[in-house]
PDB file of N, H, CA, C and O in Angstrom:
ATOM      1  N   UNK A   1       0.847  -1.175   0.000  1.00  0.00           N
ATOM      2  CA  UNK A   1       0.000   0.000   0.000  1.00  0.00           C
ATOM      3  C   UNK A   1       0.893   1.238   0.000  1.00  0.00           C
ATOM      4  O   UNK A   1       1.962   1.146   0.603  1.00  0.00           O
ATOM      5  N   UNK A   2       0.513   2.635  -0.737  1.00  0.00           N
ATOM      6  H   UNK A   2      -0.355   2.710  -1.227  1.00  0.00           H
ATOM      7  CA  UNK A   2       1.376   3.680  -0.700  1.00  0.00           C
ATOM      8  C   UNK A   2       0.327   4.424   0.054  1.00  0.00           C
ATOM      9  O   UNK A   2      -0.800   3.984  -0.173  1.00  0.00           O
ATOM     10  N   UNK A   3       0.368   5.309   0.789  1.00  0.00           N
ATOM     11  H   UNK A   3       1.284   5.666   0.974  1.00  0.00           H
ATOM     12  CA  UNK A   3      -0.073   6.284   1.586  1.00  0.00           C
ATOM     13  C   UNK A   3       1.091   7.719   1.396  1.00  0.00           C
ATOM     14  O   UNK A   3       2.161   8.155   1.821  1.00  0.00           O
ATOM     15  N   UNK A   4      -0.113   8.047   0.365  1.00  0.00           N
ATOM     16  H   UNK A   4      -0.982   7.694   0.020  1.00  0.00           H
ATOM     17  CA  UNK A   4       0.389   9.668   0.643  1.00  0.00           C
ATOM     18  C   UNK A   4       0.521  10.373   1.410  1.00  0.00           C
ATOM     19  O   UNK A   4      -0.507  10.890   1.848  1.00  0.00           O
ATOM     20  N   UNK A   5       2.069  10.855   2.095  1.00  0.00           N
ATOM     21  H   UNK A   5       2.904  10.435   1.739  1.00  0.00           H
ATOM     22  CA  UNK A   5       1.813  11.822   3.639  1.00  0.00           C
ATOM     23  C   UNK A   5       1.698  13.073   3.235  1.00  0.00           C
ATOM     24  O   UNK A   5       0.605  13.574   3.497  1.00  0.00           O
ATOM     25  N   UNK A   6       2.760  14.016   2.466  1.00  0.00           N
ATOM     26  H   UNK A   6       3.648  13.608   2.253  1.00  0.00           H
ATOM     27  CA  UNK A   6       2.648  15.300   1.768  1.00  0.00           C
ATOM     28  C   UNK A   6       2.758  15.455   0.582  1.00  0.00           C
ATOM     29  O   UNK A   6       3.155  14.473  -0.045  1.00  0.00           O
ATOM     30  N   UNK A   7       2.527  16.434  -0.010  1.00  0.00           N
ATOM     31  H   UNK A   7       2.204  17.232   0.499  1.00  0.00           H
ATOM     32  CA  UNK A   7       2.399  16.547  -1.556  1.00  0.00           C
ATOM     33  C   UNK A   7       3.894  16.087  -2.117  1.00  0.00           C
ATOM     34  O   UNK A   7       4.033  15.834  -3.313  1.00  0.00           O
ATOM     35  N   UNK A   8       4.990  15.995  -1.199  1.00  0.00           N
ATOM     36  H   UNK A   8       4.877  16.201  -0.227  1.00  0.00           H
ATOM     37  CA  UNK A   8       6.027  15.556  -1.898  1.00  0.00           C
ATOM     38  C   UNK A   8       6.839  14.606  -1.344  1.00  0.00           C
ATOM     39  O   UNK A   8       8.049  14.607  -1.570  1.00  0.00           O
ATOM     40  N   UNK A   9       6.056  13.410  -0.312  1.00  0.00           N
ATOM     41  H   UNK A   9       5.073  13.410  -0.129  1.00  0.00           H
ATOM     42  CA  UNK A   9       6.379  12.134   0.278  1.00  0.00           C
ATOM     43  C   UNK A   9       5.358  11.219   0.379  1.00  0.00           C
ATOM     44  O   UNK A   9       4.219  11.686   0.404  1.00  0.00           O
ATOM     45  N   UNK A  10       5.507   9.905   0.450  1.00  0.00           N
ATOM     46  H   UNK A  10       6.432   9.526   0.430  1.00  0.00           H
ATOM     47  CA  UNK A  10       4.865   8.947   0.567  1.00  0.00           C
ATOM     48  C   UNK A  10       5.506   7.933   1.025  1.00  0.00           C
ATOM     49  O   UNK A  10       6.727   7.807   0.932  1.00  0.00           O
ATOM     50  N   UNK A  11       4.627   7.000   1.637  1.00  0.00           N
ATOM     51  H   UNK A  11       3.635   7.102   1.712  1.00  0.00           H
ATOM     52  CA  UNK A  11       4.962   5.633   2.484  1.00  0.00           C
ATOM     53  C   UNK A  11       4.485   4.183   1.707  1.00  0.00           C
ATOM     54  O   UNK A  11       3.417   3.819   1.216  1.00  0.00           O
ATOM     55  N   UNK A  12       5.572   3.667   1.824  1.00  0.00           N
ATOM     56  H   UNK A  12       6.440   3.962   2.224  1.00  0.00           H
ATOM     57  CA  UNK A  12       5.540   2.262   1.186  1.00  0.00           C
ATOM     58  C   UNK A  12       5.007   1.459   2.068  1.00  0.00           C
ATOM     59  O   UNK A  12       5.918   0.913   2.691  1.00  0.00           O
ATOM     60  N   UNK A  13       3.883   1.087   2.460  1.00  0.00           N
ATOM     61  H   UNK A  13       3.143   1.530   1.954  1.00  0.00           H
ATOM     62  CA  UNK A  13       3.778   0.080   3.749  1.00  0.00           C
ATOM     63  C   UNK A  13       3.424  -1.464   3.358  1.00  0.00           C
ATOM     64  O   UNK A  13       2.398  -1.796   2.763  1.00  0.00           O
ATOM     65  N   UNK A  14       4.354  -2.264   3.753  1.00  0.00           N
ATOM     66  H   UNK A  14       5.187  -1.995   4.236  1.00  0.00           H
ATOM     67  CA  UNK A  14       4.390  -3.652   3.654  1.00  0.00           C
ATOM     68  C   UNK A  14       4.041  -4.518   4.760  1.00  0.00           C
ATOM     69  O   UNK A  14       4.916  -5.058   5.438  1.00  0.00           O
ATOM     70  N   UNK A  15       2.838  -4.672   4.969  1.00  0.00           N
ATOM     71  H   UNK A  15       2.128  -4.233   4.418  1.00  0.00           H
ATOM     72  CA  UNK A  15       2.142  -5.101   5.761  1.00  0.00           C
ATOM     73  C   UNK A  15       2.832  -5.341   7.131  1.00  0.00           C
ATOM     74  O   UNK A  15       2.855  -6.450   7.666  1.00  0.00           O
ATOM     75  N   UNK A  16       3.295  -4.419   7.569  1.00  0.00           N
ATOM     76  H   UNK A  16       3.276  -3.519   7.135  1.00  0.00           H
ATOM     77  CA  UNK A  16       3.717  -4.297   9.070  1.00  0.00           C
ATOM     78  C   UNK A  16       5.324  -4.962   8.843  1.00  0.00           C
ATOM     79  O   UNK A  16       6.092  -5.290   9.748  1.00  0.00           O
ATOM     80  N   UNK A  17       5.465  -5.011   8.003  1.00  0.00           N
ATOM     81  H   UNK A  17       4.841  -4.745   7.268  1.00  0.00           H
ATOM     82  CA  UNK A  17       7.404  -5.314   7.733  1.00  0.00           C
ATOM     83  C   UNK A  17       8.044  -4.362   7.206  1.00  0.00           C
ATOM     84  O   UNK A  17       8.784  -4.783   6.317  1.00  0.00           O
ATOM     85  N   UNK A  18       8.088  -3.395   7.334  1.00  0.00           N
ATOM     86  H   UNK A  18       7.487  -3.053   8.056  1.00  0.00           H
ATOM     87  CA  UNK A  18       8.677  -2.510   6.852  1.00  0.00           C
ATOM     88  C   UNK A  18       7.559  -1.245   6.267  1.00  0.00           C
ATOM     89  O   UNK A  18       6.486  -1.393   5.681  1.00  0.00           O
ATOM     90  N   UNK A  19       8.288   0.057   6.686  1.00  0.00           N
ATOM     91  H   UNK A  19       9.160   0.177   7.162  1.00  0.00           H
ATOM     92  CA  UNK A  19       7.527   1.179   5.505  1.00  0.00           C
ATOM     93  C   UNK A  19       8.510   2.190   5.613  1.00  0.00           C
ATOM     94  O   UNK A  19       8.832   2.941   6.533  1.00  0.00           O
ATOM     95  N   UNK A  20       8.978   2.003   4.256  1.00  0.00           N
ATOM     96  H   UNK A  20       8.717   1.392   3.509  1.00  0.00           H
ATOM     97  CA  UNK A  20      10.076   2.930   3.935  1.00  0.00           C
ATOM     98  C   UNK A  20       9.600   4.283   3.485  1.00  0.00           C
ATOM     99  O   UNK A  20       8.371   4.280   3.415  1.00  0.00           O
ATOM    100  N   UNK A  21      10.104   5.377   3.172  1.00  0.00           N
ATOM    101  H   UNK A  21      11.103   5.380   3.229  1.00  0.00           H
ATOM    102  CA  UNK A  21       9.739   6.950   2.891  1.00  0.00           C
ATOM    103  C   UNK A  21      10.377   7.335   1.824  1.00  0.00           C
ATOM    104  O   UNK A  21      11.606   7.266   1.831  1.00  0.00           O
ATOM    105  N   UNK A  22       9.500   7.955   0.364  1.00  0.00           N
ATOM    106  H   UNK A  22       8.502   8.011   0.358  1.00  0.00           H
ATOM    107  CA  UNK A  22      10.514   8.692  -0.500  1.00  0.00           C
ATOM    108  C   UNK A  22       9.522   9.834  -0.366  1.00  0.00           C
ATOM    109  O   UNK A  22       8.340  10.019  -0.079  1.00  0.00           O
ATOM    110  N   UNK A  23      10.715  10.570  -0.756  1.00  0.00           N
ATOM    111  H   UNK A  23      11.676  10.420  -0.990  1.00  0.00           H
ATOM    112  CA  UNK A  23       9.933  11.797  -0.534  1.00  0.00           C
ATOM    113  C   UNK A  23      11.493  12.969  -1.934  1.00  0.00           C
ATOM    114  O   UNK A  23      12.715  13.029  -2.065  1.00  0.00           O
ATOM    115  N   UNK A  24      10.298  13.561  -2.538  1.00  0.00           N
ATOM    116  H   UNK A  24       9.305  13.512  -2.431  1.00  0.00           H
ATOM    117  CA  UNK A  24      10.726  14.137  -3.820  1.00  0.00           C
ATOM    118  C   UNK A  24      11.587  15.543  -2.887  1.00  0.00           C
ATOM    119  O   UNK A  24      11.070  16.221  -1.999  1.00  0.00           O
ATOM    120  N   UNK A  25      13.113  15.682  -3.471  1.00  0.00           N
ATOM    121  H   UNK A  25      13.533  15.131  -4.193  1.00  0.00           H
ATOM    122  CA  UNK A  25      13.767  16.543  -3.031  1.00  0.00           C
ATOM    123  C   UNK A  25      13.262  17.867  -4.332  1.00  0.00           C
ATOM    124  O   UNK A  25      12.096  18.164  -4.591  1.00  0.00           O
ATOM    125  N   UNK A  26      14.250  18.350  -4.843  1.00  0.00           N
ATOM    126  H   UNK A  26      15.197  18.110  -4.632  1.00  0.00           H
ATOM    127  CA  UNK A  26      14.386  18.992  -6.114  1.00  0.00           C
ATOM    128  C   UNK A  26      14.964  19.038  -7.336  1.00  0.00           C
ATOM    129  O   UNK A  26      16.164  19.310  -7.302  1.00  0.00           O
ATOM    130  N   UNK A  27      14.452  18.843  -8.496  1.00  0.00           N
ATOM    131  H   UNK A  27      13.477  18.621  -8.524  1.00  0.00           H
ATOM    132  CA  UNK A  27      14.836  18.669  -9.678  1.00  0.00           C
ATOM    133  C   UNK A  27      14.578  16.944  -9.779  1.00  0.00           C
ATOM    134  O   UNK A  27      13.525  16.567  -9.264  1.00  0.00           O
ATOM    135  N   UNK A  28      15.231  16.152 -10.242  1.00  0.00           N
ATOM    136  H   UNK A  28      16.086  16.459 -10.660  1.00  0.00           H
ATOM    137  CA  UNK A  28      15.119  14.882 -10.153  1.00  0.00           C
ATOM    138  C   UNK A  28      15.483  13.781  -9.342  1.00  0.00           C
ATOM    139  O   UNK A  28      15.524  12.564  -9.523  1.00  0.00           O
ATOM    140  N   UNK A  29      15.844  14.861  -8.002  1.00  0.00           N
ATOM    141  H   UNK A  29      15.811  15.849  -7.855  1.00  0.00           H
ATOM    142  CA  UNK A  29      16.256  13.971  -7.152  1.00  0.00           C
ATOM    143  C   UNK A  29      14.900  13.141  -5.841  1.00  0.00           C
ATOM    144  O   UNK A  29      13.714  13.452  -5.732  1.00  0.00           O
ATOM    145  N   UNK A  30      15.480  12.346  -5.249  1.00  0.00           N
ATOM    146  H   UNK A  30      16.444  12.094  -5.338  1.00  0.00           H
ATOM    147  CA  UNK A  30      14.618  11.776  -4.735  1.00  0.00           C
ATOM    148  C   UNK A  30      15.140  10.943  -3.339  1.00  0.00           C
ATOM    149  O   UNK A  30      16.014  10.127  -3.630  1.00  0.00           O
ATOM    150  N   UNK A  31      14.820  10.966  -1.990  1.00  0.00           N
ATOM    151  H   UNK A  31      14.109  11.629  -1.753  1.00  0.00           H
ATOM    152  CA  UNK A  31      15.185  10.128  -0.736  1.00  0.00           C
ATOM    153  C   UNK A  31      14.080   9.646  -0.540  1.00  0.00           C
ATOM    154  O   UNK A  31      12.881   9.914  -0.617  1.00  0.00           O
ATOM    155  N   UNK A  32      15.396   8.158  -0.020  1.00  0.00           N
ATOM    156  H   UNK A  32      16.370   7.941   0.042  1.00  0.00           H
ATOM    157  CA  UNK A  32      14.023   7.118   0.124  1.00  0.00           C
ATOM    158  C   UNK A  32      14.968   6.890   1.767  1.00  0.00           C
ATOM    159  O   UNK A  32      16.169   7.160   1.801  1.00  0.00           O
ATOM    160  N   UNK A  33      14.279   6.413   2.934  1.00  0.00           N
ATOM    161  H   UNK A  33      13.304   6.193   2.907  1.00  0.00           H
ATOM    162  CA  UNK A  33      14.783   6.825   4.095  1.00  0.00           C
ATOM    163  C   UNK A  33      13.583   4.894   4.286  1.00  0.00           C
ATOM    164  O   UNK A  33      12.476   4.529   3.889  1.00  0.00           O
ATOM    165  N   UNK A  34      14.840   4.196   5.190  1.00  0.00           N
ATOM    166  H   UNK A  34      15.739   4.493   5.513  1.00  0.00           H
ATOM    167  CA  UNK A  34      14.298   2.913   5.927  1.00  0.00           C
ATOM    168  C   UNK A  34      13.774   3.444   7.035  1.00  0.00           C
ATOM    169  O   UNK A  34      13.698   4.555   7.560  1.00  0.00           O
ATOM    170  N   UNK A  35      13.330   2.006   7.312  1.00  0.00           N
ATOM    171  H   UNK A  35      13.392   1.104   6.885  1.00  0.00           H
ATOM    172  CA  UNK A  35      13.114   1.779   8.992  1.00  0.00           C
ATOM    173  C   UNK A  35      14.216   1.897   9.803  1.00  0.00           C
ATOM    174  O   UNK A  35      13.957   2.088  10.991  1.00  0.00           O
ATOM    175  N   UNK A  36      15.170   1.845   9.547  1.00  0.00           N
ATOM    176  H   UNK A  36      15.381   1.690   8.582  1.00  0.00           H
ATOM    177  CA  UNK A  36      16.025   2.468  10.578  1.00  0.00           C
ATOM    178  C   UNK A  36      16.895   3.808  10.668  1.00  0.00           C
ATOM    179  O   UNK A  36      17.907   3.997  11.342  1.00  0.00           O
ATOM    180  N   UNK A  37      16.138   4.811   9.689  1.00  0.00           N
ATOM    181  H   UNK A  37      15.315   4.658   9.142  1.00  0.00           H
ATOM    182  CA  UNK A  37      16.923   5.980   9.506  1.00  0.00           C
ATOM    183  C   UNK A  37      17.791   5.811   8.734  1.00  0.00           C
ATOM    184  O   UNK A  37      18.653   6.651   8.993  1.00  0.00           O
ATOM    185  N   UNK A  38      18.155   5.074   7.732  1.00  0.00           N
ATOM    186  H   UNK A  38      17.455   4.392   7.522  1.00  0.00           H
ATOM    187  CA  UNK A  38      19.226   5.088   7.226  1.00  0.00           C
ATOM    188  C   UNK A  38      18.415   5.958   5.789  1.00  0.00           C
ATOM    189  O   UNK A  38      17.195   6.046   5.654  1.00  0.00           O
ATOM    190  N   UNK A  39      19.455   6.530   4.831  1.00  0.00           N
ATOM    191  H   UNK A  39      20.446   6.458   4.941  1.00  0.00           H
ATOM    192  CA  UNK A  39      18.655   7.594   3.668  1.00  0.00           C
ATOM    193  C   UNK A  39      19.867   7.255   2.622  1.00  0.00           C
ATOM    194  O   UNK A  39      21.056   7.025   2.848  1.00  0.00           O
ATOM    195  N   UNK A  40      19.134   7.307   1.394  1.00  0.00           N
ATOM    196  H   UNK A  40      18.169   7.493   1.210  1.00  0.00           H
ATOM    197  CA  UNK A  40      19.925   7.866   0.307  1.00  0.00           C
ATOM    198  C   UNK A  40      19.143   8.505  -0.364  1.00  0.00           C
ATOM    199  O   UNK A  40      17.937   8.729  -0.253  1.00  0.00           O
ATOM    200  N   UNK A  41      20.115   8.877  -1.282  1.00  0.00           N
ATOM    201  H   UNK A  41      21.094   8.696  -1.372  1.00  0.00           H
ATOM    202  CA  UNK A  41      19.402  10.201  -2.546  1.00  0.00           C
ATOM    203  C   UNK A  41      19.507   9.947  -3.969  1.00  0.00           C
ATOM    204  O   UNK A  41      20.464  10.392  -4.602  1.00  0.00           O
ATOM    205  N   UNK A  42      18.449   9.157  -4.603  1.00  0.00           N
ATOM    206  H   UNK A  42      17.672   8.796  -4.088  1.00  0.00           H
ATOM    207  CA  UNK A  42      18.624   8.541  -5.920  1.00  0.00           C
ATOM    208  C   UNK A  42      17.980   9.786  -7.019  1.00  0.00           C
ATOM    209  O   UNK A  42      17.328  10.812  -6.826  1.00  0.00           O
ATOM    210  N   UNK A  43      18.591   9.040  -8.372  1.00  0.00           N
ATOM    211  H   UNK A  43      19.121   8.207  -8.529  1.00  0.00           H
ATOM    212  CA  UNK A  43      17.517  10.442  -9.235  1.00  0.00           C
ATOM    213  C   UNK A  43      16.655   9.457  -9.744  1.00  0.00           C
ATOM    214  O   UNK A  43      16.772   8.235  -9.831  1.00  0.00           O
ATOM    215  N   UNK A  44      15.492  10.482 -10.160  1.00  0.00           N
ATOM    216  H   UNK A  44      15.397  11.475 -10.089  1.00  0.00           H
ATOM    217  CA  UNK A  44      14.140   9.643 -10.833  1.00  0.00           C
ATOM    218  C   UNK A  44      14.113   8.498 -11.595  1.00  0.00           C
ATOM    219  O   UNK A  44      13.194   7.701 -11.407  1.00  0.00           O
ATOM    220  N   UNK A  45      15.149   8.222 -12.611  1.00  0.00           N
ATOM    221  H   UNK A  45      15.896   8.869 -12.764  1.00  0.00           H
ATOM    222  CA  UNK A  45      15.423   7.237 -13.199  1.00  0.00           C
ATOM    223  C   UNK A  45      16.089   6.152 -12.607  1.00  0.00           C
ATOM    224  O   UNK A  45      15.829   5.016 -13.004  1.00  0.00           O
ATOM    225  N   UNK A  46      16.873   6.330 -11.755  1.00  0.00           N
ATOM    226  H   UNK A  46      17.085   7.253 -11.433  1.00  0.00           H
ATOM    227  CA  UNK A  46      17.638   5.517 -10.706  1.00  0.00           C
ATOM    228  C   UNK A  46      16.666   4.775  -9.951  1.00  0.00           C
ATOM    229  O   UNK A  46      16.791   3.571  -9.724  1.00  0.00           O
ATOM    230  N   UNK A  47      15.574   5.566  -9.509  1.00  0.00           N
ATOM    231  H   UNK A  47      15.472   6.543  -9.694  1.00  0.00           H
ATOM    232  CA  UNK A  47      14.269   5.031  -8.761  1.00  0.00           C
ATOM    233  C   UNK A  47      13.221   4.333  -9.430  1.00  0.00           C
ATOM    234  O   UNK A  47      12.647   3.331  -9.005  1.00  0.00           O
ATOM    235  N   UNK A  48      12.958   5.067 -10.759  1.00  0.00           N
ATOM    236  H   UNK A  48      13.425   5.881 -11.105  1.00  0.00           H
ATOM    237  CA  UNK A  48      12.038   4.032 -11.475  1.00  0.00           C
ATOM    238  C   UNK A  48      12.643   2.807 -12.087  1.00  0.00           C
ATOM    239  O   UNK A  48      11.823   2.087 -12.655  1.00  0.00           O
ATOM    240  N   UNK A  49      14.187   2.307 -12.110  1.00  0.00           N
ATOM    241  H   UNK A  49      14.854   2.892 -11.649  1.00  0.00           H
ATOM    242  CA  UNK A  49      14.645   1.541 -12.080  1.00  0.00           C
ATOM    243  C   UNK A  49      14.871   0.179 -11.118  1.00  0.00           C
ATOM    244  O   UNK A  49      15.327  -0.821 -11.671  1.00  0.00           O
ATOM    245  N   UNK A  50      14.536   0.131  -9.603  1.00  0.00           N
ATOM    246  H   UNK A  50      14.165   0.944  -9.154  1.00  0.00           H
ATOM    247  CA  UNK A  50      14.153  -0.442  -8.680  1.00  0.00           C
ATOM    248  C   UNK A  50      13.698  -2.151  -8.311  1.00  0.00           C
ATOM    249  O   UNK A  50      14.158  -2.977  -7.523  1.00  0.00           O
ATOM    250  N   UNK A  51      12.376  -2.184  -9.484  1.00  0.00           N
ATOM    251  H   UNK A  51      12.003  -1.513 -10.124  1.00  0.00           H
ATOM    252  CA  UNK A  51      11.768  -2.790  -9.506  1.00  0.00           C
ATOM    253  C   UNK A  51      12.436  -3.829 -10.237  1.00  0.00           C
ATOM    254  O   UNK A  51      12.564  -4.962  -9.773  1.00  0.00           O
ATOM    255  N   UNK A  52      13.076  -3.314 -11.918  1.00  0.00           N
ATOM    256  H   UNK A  52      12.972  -2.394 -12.295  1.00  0.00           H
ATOM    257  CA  UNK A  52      13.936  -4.300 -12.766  1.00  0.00           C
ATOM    258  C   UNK A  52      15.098  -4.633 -11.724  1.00  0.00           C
ATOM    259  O   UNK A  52      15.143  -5.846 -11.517  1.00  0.00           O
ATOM    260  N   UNK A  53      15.839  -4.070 -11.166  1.00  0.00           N
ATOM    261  H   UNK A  53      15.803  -3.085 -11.334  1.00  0.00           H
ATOM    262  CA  UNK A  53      16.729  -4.136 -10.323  1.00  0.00           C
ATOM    263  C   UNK A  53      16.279  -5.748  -9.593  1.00  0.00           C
ATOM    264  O   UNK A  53      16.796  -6.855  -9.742  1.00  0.00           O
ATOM    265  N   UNK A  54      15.432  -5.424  -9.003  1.00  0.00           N
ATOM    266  H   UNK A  54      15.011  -4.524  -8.883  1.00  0.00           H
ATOM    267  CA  UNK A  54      14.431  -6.646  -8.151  1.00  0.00           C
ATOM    268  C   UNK A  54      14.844  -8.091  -8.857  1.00  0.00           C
ATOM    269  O   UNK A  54      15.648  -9.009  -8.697  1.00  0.00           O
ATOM    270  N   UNK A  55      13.691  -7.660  -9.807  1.00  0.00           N
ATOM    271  H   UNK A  55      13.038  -6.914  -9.937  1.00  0.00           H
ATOM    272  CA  UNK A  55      13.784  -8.771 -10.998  1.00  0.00           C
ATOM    273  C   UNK A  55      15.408  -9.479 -11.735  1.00  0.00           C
ATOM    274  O   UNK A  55      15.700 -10.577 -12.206  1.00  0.00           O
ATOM    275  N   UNK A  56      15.878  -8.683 -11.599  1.00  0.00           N
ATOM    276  H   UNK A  56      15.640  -7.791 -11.216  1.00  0.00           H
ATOM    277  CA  UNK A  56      17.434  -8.781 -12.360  1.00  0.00           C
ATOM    278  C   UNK A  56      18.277  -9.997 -10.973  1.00  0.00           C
ATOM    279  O   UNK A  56      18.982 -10.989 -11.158  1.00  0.00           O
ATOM    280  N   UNK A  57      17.919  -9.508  -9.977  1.00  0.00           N
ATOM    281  H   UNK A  57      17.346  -8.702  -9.826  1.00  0.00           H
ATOM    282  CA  UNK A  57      19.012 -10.275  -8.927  1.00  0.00           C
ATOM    283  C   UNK A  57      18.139 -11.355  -8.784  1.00  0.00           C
ATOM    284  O   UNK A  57      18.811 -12.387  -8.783  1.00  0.00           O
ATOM    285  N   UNK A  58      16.671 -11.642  -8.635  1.00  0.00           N
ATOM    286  H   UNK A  58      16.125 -10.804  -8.636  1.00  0.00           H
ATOM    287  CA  UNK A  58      16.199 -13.126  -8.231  1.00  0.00           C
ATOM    288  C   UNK A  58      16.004 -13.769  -9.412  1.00  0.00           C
ATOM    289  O   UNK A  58      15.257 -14.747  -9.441  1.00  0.00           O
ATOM    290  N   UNK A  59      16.597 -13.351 -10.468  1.00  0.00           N
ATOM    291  H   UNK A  59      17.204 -12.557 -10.445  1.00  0.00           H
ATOM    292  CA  UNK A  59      16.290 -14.349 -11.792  1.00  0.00           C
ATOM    293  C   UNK A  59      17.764 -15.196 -11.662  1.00  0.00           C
ATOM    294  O   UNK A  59      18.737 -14.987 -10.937  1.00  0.00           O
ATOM    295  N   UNK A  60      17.532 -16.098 -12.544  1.00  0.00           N
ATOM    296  H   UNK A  60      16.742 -16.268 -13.133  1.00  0.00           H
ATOM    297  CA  UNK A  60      18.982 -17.447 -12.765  1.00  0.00           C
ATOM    298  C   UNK A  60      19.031 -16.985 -13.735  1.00  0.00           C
ATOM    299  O   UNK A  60      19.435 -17.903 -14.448  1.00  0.00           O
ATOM    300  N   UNK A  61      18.814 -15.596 -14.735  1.00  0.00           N
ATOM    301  H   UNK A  61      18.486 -14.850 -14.156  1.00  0.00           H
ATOM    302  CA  UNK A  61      19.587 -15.856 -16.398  1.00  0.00           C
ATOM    303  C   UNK A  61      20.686 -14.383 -16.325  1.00  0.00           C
ATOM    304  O   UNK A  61      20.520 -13.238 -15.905  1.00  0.00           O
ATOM    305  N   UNK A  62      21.419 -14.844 -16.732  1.00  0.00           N
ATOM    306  H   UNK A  62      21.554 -15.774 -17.074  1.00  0.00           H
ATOM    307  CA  UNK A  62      22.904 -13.713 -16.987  1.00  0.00           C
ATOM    308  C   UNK A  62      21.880 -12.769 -17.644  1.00  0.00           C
ATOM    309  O   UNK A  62      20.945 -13.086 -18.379  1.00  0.00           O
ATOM    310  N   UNK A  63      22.302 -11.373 -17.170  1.00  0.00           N
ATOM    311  H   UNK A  63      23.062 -11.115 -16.573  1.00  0.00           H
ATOM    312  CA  UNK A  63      21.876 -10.192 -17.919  1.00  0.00           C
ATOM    313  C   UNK A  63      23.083 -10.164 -19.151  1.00  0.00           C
ATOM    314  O   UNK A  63      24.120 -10.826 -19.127  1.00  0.00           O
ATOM    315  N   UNK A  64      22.652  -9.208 -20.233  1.00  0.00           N
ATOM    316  H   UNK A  64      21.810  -8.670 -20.252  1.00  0.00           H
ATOM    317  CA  UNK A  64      23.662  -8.461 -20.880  1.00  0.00           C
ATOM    318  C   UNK A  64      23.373  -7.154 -21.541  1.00  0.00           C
ATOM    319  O   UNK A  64      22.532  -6.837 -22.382  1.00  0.00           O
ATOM    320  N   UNK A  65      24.356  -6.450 -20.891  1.00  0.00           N
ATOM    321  H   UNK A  65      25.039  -6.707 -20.208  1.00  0.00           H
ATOM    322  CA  UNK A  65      23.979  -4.895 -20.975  1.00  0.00           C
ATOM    323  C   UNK A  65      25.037  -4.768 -22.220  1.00  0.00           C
ATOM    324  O   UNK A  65      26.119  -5.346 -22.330  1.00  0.00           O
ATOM    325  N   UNK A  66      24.133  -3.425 -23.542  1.00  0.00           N
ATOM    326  H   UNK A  66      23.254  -2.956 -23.452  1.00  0.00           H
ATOM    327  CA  UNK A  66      24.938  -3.149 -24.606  1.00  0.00           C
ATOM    328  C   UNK A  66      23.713  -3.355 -25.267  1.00  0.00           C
ATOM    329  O   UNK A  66      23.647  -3.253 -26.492  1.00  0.00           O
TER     330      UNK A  66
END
């Protein structure tokens, strides 16, 4: 579930395991902040990248980039 907190953050909530925070800095940047305070600062593309990211490490087939 995402729950919008302000017009320029939101919460990832995973059913009581975690709910991490991104929240839109300026220009294309973007922090995403854990459950334990820890933060980084990705850009938009870096972030909408994520998900393949996901997909890329629990698959068994060699990527090839080019």
């Amino acid at each position: 579930m995402i729950q919008k907190l302000t017009n320029d953050s939101v919460r990832l909530c995973c059913n009581g395991q975690g709910c991490p925070t991104v929240k839109k800095l300026n220009g294309d940047q973007y922090e995403v902040t854990d459950d334990f305070g820890n933060k980084i600062i990705v850009k938009k593309a870096e972030l909408a990248l994520m998900t393949d990211a996901i997909a890329a490490i629990d698959s068994t087939q060699q990527l090839i980039c080019g």
